[in-house]
Backbone of each chain as ProteinMPNN parsed JSONL, in Angstrom:
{"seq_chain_A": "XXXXXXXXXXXXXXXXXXXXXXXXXXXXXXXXXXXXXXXXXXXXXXXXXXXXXXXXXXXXXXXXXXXXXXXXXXXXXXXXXXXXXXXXXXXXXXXXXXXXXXXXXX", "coords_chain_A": {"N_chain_A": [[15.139, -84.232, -27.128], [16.67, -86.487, -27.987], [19.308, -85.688, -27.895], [19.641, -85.116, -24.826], [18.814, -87.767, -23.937], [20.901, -88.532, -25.335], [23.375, -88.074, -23.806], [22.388, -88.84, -21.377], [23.304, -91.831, -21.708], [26.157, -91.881, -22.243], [27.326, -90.098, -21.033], [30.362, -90.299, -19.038], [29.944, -90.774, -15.764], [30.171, -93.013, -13.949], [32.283, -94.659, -11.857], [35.582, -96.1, -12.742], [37.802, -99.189, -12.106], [39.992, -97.392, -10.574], [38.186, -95.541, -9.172], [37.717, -93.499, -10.292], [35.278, -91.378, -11.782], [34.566, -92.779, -14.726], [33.412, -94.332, -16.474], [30.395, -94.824, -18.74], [26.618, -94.867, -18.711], [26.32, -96.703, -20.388], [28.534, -98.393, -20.656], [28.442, -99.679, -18.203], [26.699, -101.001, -18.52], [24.695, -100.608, -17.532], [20.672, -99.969, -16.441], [18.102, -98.008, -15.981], [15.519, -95.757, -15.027], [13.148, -93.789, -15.273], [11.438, -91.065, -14.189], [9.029, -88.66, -14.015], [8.481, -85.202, -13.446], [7.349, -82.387, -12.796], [8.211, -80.66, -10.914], [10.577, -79.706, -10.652], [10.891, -77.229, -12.562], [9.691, -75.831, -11.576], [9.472, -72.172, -10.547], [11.05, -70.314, -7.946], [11.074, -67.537, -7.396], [9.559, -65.77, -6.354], [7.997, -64.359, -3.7], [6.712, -66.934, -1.32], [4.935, -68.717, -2.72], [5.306, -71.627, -4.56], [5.865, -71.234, -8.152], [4.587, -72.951, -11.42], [4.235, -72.252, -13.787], [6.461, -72.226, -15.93], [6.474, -75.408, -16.529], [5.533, -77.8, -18.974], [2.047, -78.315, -20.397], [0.387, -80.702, -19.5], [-0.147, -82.896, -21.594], [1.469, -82.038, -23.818], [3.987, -82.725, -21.924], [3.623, -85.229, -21.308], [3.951, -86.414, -23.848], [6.504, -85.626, -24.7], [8.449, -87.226, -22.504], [7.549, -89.634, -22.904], [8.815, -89.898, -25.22], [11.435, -89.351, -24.759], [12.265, -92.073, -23.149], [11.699, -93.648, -25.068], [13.737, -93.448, -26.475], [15.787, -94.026, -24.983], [15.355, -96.648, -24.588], [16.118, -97.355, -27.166], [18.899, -97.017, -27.226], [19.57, -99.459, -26.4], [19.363, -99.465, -23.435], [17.764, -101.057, -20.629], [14.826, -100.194, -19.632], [12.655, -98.48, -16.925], [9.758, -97.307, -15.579], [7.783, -94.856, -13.959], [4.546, -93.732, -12.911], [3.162, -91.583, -15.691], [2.55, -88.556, -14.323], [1.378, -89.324, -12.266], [0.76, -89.778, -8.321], [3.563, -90.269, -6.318], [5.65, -92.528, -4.059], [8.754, -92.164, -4.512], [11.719, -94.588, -3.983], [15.352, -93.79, -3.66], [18.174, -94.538, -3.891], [21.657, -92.949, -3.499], [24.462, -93.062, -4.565], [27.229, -91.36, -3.871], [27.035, -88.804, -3.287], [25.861, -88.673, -6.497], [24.482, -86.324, -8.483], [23.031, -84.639, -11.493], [22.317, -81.953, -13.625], [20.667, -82.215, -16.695], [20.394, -80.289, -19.726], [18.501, -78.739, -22.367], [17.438, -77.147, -25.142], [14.967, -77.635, -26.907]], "CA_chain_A": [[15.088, -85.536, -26.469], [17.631, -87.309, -28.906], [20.348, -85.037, -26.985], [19.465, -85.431, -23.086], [18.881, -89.017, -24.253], [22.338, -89.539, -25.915], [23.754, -87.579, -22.743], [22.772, -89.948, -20.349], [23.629, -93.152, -21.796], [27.202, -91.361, -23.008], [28.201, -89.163, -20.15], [30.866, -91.106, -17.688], [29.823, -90.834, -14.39], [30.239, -94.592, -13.078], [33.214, -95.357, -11.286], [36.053, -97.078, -12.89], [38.114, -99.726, -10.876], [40.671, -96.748, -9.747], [37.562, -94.599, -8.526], [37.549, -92.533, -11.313], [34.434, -91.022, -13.055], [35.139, -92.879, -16.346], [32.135, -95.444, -17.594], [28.584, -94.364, -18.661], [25.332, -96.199, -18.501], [26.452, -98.015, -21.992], [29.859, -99.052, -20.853], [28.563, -100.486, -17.209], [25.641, -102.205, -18.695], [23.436, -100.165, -16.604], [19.581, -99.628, -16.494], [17.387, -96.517, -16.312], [14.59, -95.557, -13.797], [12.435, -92.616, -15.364], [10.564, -90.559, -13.247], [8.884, -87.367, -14.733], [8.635, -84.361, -12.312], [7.367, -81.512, -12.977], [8.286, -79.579, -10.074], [12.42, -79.219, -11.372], [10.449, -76.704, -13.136], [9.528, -74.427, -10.398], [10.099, -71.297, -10.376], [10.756, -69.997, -6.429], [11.845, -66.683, -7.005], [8.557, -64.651, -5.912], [7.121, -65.159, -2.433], [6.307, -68.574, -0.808], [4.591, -70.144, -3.125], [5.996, -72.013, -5.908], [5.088, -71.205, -9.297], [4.49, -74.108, -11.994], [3.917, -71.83, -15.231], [6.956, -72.973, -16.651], [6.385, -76.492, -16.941], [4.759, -78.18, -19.927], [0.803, -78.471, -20.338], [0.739, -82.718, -19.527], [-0.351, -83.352, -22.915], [2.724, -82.327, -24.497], [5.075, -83.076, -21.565], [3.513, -86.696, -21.624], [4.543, -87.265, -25.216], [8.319, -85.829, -24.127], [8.329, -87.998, -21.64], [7.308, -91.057, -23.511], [9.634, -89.702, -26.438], [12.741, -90.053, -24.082], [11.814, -93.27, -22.878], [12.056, -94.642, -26.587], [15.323, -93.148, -27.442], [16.831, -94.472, -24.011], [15.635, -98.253, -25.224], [16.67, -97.55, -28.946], [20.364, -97.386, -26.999], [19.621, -100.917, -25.255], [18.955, -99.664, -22.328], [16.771, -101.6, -19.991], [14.495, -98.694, -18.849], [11.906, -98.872, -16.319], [9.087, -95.704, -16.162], [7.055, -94.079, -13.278], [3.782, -93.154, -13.978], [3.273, -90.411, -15.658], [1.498, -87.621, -13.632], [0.788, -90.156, -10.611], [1.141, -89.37, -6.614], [4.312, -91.6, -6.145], [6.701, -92.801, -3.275], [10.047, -92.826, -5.139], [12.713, -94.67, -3.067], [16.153, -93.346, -4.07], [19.367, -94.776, -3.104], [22.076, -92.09, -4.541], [25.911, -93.32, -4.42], [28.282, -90.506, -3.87], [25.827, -88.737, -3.917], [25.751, -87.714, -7.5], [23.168, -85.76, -9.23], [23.43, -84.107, -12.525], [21.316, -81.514, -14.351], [20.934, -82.434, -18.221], [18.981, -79.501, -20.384], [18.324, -78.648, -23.905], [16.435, -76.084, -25.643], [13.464, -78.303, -26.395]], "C_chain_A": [[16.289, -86.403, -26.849], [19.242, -86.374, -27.765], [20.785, -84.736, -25.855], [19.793, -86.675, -23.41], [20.8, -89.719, -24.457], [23.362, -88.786, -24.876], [23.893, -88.668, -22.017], [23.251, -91.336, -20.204], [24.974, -92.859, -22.182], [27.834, -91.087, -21.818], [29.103, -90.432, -18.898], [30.933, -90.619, -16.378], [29.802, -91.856, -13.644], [32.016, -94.705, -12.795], [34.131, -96.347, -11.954], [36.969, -97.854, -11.492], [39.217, -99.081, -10.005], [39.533, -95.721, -8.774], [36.985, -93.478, -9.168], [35.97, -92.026, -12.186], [34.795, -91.226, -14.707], [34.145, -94.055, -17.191], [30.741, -94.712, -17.662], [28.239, -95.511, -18.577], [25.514, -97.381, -19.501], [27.356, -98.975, -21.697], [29.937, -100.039, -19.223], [27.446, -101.669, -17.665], [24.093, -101.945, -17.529], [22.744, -100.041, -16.807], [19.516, -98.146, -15.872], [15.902, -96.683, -15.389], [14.026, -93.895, -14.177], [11.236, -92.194, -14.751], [9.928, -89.176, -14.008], [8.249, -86.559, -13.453], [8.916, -82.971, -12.451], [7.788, -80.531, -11.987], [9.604, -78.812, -9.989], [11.975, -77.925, -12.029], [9.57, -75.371, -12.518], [10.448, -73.118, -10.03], [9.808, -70.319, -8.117], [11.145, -68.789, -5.788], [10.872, -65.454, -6.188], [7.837, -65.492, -4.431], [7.657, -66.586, -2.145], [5.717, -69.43, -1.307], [4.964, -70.071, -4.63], [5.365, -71.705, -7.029], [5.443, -72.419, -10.63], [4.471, -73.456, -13.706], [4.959, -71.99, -16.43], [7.058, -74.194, -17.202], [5.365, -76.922, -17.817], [3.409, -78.548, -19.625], [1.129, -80.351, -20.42], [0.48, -83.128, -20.297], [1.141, -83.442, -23.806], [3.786, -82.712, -23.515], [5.091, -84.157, -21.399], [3.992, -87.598, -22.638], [6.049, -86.869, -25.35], [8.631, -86.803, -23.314], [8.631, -89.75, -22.002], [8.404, -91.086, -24.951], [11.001, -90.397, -25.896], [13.234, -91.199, -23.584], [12.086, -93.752, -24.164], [13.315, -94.523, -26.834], [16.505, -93.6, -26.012], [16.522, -96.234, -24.433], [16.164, -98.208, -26.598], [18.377, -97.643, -28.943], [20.506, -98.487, -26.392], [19.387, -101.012, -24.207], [17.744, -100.111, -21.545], [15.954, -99.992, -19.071], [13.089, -99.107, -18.467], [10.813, -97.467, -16.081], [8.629, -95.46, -14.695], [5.625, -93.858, -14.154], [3.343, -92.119, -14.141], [1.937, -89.374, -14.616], [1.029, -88.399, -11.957], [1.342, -89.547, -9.403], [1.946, -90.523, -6.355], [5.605, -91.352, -5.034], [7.853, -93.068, -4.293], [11.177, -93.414, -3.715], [14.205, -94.219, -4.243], [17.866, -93.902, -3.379], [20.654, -94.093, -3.924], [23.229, -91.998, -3.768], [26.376, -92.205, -4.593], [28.121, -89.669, -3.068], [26.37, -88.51, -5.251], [24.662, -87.402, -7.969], [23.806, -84.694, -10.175], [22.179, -83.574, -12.735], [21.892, -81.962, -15.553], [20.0, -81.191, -18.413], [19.616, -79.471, -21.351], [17.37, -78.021, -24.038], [15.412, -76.268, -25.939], [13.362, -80.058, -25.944]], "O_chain_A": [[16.863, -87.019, -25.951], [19.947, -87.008, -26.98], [21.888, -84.244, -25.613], [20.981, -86.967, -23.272], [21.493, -90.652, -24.05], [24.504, -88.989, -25.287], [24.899, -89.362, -21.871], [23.531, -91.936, -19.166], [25.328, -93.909, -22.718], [28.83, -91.733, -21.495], [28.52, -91.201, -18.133], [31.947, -90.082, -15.933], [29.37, -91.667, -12.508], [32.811, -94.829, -13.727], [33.726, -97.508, -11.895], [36.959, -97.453, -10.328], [39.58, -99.648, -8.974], [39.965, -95.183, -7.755], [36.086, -92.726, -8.79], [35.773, -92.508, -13.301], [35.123, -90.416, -15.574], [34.284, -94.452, -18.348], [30.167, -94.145, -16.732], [28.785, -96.607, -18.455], [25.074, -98.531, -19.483], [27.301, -100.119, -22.147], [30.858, -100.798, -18.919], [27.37, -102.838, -17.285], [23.144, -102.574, -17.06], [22.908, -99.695, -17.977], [20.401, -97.401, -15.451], [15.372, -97.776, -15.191], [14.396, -92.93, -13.509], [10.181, -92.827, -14.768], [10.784, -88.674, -14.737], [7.617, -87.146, -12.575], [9.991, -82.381, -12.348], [7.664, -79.371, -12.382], [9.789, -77.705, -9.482], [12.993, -77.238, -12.112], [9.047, -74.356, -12.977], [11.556, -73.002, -9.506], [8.829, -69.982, -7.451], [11.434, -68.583, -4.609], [11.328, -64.485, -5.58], [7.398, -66.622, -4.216], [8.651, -67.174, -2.569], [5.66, -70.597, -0.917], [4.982, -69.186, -5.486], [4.15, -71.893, -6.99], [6.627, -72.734, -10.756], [4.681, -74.183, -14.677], [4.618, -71.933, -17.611], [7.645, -74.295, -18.28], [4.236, -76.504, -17.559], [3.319, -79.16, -18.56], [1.862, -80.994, -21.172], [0.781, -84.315, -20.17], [1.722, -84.421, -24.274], [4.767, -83.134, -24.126], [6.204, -84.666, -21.266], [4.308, -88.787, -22.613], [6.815, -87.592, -25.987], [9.552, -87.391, -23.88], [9.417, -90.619, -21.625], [8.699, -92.11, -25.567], [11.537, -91.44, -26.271], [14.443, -91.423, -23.532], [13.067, -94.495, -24.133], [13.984, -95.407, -27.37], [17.732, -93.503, -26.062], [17.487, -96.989, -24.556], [16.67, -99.234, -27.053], [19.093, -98.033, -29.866], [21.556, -98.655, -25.773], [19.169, -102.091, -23.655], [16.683, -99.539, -21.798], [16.393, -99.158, -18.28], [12.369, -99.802, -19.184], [11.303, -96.446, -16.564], [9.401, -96.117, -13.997], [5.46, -93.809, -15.372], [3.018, -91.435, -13.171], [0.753, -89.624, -14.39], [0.516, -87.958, -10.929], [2.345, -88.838, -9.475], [1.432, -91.627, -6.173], [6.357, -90.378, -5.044], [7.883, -94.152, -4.877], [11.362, -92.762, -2.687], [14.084, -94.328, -5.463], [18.411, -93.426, -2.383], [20.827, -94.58, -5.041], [23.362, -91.321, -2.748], [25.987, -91.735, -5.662], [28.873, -89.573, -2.098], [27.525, -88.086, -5.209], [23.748, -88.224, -7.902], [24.787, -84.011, -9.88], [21.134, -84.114, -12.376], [23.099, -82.134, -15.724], [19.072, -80.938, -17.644], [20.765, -79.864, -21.55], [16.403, -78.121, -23.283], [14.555, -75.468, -25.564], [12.29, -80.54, -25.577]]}, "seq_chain_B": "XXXXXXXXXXXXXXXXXXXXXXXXXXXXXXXXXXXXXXXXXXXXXXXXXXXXXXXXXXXXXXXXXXXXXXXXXXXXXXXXXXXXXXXXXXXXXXXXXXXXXXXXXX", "coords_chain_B": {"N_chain_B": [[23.335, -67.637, 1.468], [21.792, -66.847, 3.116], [18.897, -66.147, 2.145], [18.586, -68.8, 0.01], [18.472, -70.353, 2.688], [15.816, -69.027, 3.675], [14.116, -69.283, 1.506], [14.092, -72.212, 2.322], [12.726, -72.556, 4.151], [10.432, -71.651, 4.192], [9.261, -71.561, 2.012], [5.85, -72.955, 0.301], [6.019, -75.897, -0.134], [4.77, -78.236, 1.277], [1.887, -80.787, 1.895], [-1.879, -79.276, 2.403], [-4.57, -80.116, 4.459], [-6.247, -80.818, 2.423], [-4.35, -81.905, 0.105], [-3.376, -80.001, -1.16], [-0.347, -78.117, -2.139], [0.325, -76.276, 0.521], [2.003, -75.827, 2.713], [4.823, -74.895, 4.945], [7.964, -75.657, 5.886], [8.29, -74.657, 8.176], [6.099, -74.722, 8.731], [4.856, -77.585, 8.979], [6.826, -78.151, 10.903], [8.35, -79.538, 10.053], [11.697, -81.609, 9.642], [15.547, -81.44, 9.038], [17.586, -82.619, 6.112], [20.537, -81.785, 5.05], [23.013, -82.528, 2.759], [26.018, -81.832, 0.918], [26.698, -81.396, -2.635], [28.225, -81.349, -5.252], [28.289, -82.226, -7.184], [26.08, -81.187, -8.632], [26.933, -79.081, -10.277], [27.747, -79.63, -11.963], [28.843, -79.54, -15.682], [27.76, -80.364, -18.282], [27.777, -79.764, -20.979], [29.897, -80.391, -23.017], [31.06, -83.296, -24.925], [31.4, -86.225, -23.447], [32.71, -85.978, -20.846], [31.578, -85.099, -17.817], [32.315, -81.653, -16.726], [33.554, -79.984, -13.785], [34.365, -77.501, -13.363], [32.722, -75.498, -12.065], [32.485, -75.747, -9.809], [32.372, -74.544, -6.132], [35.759, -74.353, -5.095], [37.097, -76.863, -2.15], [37.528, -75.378, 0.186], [35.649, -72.731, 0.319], [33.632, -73.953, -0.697], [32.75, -75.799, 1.457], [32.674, -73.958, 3.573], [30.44, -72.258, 3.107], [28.617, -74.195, 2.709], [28.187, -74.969, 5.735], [27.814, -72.612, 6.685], [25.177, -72.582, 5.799], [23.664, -74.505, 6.966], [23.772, -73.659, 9.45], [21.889, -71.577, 9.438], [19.529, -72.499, 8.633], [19.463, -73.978, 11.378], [19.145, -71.728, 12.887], [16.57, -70.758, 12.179], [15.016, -72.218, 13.582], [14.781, -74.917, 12.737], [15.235, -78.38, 13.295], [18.135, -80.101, 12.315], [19.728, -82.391, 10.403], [23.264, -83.676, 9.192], [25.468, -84.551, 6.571], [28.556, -85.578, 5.369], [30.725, -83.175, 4.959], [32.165, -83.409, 1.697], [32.189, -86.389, 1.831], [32.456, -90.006, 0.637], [29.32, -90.78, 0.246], [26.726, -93.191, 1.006], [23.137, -92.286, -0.055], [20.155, -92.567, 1.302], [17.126, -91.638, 0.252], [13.153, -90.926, -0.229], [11.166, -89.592, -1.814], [8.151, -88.543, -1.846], [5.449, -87.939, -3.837], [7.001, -87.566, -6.728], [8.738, -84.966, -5.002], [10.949, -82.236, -6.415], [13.034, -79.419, -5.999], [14.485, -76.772, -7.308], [16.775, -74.219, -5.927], [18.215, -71.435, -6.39], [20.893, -68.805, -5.78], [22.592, -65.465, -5.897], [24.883, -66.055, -4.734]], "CA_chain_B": [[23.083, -68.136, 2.42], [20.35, -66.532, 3.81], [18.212, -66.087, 0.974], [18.215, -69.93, 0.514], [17.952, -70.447, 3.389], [14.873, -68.071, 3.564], [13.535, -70.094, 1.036], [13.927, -73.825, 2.065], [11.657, -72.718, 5.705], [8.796, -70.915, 3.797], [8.726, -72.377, 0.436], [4.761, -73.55, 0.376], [5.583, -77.337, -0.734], [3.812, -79.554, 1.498], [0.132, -80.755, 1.253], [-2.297, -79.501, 3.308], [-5.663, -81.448, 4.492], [-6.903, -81.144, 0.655], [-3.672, -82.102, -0.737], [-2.689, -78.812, -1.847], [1.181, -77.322, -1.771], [0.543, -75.004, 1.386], [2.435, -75.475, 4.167], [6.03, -74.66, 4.6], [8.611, -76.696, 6.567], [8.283, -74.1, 9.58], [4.609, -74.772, 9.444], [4.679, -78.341, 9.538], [7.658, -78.528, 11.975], [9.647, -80.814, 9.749], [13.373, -81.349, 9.952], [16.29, -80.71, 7.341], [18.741, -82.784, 6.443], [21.567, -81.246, 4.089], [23.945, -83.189, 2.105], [26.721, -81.349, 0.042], [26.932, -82.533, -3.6], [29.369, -80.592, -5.921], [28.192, -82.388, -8.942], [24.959, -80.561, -9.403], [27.403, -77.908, -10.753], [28.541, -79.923, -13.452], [28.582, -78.851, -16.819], [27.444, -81.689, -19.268], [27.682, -79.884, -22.688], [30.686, -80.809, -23.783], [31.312, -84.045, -25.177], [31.211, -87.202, -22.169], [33.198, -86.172, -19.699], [31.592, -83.355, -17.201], [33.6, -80.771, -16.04], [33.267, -79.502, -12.593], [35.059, -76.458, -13.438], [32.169, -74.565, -11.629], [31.862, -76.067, -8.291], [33.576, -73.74, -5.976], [36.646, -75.208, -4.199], [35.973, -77.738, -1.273], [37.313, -74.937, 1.63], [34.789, -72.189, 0.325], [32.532, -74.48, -0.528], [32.391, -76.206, 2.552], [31.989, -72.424, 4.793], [28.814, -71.795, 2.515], [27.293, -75.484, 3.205], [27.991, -74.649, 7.236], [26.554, -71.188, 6.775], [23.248, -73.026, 5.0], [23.694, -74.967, 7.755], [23.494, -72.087, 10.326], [21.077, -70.525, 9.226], [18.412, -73.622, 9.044], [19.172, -74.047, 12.35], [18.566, -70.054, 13.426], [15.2, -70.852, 12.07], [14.41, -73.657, 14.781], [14.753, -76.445, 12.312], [16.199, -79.466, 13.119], [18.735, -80.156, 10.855], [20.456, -83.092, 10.522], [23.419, -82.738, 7.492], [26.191, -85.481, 5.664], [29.581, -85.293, 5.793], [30.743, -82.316, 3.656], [33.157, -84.403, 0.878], [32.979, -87.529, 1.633], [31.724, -90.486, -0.019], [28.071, -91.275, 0.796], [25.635, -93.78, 0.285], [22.087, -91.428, 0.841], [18.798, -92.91, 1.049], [15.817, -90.775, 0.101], [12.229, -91.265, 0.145], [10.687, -88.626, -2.332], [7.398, -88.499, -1.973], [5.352, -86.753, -5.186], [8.066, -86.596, -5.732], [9.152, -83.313, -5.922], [11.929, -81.307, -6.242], [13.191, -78.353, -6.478], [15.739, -76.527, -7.226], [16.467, -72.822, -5.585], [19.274, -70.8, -6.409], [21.136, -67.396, -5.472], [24.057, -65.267, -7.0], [25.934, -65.941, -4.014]], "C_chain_B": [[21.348, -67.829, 3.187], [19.056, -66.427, 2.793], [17.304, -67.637, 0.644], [17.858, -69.979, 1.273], [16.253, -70.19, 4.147], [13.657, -69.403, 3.458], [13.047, -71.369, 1.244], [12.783, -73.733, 3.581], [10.432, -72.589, 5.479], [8.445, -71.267, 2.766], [7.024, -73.255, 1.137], [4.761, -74.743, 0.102], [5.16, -78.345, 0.104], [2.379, -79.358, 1.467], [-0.554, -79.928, 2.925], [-3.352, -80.449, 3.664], [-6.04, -81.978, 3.279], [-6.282, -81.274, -0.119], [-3.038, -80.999, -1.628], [-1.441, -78.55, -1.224], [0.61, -76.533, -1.282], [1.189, -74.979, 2.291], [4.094, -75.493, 4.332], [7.053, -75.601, 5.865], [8.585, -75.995, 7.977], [6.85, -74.545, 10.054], [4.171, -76.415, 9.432], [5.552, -79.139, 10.407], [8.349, -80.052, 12.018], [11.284, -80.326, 9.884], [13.958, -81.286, 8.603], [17.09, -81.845, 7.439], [19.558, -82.586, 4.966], [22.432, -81.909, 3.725], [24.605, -82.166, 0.816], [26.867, -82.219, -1.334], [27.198, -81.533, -4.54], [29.329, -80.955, -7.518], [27.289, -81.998, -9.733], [25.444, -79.024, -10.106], [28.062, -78.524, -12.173], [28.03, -79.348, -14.675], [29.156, -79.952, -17.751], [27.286, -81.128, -21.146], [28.898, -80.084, -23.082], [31.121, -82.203, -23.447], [30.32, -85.213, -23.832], [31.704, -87.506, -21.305], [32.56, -85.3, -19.171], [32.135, -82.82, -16.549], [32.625, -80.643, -14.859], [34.108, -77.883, -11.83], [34.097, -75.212, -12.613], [32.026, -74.432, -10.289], [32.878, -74.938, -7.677], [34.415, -74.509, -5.332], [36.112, -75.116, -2.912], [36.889, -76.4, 0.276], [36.243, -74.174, 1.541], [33.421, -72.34, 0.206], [31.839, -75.024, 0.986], [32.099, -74.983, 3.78], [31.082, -72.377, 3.987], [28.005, -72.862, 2.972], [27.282, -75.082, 4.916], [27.239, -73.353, 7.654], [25.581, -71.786, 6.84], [23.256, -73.231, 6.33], [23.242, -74.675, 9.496], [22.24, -71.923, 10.269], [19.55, -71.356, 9.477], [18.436, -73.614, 10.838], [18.35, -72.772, 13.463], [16.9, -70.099, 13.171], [14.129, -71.342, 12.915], [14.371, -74.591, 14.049], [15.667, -77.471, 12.588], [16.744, -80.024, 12.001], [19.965, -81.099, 10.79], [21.909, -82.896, 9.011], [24.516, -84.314, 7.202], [27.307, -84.778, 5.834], [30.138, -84.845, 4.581], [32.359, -83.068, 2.846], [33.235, -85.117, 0.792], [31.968, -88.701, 0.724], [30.327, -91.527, 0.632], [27.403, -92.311, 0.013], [24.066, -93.178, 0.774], [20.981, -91.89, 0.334], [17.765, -91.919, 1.194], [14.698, -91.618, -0.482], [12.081, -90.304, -0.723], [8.989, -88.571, -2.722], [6.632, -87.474, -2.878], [5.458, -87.282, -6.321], [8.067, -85.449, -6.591], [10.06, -82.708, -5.254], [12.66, -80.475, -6.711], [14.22, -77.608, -6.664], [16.218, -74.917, -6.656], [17.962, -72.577, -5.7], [19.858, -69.352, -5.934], [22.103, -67.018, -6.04], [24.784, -65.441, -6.496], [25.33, -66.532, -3.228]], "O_chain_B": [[20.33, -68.422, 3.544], [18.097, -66.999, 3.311], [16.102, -67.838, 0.815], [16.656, -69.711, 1.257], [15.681, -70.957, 4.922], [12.926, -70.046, 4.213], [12.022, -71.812, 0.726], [12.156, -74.717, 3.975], [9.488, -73.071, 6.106], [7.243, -71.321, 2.502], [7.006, -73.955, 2.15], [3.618, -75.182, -0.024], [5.181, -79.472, -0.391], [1.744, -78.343, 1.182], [-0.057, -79.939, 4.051], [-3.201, -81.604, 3.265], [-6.168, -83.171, 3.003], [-6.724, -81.038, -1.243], [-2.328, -81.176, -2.618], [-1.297, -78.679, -0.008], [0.101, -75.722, -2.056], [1.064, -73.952, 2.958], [4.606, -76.357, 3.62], [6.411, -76.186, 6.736], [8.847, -76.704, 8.948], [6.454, -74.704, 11.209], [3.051, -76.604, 9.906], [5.367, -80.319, 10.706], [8.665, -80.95, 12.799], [11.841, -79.251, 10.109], [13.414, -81.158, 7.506], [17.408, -82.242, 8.559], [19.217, -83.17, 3.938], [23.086, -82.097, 4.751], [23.888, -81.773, -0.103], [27.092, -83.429, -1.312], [26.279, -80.724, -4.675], [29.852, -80.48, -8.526], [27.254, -82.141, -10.955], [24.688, -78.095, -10.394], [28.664, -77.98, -13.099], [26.955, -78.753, -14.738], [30.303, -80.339, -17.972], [26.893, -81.748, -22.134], [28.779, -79.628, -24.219], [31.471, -82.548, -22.318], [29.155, -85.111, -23.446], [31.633, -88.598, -20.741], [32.675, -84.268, -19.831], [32.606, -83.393, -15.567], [31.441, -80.975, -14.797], [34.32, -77.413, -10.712], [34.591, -74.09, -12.499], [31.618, -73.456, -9.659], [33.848, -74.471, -8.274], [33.892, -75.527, -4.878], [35.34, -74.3, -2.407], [36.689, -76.803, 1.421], [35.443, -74.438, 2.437], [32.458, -71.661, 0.564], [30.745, -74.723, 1.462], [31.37, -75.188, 4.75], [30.295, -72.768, 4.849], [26.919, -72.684, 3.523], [26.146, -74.882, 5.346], [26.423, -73.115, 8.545], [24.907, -71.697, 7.866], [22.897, -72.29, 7.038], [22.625, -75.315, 10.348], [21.528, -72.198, 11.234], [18.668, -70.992, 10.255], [17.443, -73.252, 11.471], [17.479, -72.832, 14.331], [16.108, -69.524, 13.917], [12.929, -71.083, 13.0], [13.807, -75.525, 14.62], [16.814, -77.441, 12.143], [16.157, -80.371, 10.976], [21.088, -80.683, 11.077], [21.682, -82.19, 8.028], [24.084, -85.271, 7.845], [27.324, -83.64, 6.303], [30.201, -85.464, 3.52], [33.428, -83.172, 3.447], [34.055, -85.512, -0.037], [30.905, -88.348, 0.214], [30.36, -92.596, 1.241], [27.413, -92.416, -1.213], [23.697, -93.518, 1.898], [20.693, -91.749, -0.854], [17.577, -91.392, 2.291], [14.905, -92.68, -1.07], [13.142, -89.685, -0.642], [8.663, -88.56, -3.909], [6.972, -86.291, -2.828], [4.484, -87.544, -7.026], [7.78, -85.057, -7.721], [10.17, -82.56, -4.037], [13.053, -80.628, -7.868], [15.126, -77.95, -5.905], [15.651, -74.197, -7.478], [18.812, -73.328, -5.222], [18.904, -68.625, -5.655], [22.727, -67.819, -6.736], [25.851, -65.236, -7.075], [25.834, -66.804, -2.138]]}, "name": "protein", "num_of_chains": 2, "seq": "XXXXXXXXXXXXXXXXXXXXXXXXXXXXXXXXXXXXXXXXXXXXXXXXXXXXXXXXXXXXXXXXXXXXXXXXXXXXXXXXXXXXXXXXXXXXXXXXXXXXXXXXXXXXXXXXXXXXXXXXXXXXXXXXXXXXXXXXXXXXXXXXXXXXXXXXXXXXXXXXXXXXXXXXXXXXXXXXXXXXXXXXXXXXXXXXXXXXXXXXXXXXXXXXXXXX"}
């Protein structure tokens, strides 16, 4: 967690004023919007229907979850949550686009 | 190409009446729409810049997104798509949400 965590508030992906991928979340003063979503976690290599057996039992992926969430405010960041496990409309508005995978071994 | 492709028509992820992942985008005669994004290839372990040393370059890349592209359509899906390189602003709706990620070796 401590190492996704210090990823995303670290990594420069914000736009400096040439265009450049050169500020992180620390250095624009940006907030945080955690969503948890188990389905990144789907495996889709057999058949048609998705399989889920990789993703964490919601007990422990609730207290990851809530772990990462602490260590993204323990960097200042204003961070806002989802709730966990809920049926939710996310709206998404996604400049560039960019999208990044982060992982780590646990 | 096809493989994906395969995948993104028959994959089981929408609900059916009882809220279960069964029905696949052929079977509820939804549409596509494809957006290229070159940064889900990044590679975030080193340090805080991420490389993009993996994406493939934007001519070969861009014949594989028009293949995908193809091939959705060969299916009968309507398939709306984003303009391969340039800079977008893309609104999504993710209901769930969920998403997934499907890959191939080629």
């Amino acid at each position: 967690m401590e190492y996704v965590a210090e990823k995303c508030v670290n990594l420069r992906i914000f736009e400096d004023n040439q265009g450049k991928m050169n500020r992180s979340l620390l250095d624009t003063g940006g907030q945080a919007l955690v969503v948890s979503q188990f389905t990144l976690h789907a495996d889709t290599r057999k058949g048609r229907r998705p399989s889920f057996n990789r993703a964490a039992p919601p007990d422990i992926a609730k207290s990851m979850y809530e772990q990462f969430v602490q260590r993204l405010r323990t960097f200042g960041i204003h961070t806002e949550t989802g709730v966990f496990g809920a049926y939710m409309q996310v709206e998404i508005h996604n400049t560039g686009p960019v999208t990044l995978m982060i992982d780590s071994e646990i």
